[in-house]
C-alpha positions as CSV (number, residue, x, y, z in Angstrom):
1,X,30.6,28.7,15.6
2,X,27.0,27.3,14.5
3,X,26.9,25.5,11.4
4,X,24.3,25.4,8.0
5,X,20.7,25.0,10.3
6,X,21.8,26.4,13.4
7,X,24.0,23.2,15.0
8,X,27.0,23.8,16.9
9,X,30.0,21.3,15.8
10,X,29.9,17.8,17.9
11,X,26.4,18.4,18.3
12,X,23.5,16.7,15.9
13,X,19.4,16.7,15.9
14,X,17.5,14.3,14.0
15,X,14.8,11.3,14.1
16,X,15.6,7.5,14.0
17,X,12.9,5.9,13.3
18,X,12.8,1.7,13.4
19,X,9.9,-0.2,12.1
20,X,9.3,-3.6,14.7
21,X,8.1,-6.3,13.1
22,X,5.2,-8.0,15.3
23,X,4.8,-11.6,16.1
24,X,2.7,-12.4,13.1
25,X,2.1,-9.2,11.8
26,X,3.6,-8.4,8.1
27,X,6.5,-6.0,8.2
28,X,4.8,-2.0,7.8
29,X,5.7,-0.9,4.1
30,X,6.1,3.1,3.0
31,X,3.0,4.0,2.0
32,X,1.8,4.3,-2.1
33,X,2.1,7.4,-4.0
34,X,-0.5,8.1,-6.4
35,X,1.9,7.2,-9.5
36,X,2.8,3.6,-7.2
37,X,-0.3,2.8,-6.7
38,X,-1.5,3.0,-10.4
39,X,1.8,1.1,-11.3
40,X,0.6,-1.0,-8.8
41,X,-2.9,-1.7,-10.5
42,X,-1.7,-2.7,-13.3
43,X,0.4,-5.3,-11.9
44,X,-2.7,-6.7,-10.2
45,X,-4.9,-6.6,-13.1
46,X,-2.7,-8.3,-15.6
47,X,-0.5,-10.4,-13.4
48,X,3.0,-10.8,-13.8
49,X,4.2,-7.9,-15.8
50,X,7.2,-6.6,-17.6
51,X,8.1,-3.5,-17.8
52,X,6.8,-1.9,-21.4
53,X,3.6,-4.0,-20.3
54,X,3.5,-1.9,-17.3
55,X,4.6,1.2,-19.5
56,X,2.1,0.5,-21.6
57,X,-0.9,0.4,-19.6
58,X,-0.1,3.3,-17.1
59,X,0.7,5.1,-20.7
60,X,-2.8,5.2,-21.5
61,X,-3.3,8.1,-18.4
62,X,0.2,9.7,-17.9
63,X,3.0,10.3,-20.7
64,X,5.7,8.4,-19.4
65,X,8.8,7.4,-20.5
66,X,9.7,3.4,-19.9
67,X,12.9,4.5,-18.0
68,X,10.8,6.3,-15.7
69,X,8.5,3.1,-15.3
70,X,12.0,0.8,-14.4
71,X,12.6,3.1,-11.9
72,X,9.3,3.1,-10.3
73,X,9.4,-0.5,-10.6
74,X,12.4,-1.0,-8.8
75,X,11.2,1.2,-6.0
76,X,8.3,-0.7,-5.2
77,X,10.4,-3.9,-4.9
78,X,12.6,-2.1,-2.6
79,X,9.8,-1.3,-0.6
80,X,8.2,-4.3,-0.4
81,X,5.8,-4.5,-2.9
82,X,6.6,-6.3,-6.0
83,X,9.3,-9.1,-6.4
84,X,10.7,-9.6,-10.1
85,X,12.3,-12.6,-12.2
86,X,14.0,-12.8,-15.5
87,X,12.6,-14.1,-18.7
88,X,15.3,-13.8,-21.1
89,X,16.7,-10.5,-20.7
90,X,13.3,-8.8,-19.6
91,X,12.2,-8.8,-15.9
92,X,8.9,-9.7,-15.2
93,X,7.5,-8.0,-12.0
94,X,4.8,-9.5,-9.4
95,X,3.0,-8.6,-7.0
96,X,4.3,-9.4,-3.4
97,X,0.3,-9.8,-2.4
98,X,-2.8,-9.1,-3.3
99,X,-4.2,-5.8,-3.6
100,X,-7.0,-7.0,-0.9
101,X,-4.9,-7.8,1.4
102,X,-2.4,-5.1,1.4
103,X,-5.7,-2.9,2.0
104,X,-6.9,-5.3,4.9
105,X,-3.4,-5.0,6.4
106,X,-3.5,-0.7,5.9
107,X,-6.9,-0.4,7.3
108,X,-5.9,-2.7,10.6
109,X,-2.8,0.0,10.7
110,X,-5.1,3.0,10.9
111,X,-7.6,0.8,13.3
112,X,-4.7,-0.1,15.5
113,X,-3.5,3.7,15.4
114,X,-6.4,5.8,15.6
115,X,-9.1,3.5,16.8
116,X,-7.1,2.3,19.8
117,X,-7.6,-1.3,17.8
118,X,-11.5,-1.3,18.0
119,X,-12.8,-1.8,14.5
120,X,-15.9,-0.9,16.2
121,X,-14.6,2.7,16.3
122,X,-13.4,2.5,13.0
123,X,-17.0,1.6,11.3
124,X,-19.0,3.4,13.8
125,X,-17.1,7.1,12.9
126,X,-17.5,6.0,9.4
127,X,-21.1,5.8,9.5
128,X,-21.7,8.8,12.0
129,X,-19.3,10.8,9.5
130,X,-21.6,9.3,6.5
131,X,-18.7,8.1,4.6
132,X,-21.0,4.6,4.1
133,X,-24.6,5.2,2.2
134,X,-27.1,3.1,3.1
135,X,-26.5,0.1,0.1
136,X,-23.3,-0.2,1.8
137,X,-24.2,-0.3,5.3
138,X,-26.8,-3.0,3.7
139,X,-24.3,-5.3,2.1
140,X,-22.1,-5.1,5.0
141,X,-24.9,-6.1,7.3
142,X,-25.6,-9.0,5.0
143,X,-21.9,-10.0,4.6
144,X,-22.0,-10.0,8.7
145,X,-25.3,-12.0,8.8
146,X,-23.7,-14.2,6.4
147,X,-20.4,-14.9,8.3
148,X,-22.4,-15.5,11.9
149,X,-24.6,-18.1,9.7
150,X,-21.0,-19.7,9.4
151,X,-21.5,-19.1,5.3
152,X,-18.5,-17.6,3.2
């Protein structure tokens, strides 16, 4: 007898998938959807946030209702990304880090996995793929020059 998707009973197929937190390293979060990460900006623009705040300025691109904001909301704290306390009876919603470093930490992911860890390899395909234009590669030289100087 083979079941719905072609298992036989007592058998069963799937993934399991763990996520191993490194020593030091902050935990690997499910990546932003285009929606998230808008909700996200406005959390890191204005700062702690309630939820018609955050209704209100994602409102201004997408017709939304305020439900559908709570929900995202609560999402993004369950993965990771926001953390929320109460104010009366409103939540107020902040941002678990900056939006700088959640970049820095997503870019050292995909240097770790598909530069082999060099972020050599990472700028250098960047610039042979001409994804930098020259001003860039300029400020980033000066930036470099900057930091060996022992500047900030």
């Amino acid at each position: 007898m083979t079941i719905a998707g072609g298992l036989t009973p007592g058998t069963a197929s799937g993934t399991y998938c763990t996520v191993t937190k490194g020593k030091g390293k902050a935990p690997v979060r499910a990546p932003l959807t285009e929606l998230e990460n808008e909700i996200m900006s406005a959390v890191w623009s204005t700062g702690p946030s309630s939820v018609e705040a955050v209704h209100h300025a994602v409102g201004r691109k997408r017709n939304l209702k305020e439900a559908t904001i709570r929900t995202l909301l609560r999402r993004l704290e369950l993965k990771g990304y926001l953390r929320h306390g109460a104010e009366g009876r409103a939540f107020i919603y902040h941002a678990t880090e900056p939006a700088r470093s959640l970049a820095a930490r997503a870019v050292r992911q995909i240097i770790d996995r598909l530069c082999q860890g060099s972020v050599e390899e990472l700028v250098s395909g960047m610039v042979d793929a001409k994804v930098l234009s020259k001003g860039e590669l300029d400020r980033l030289a000066a930036i470099v020059g900057k930091n060996r100087e022992g500047g900030e």
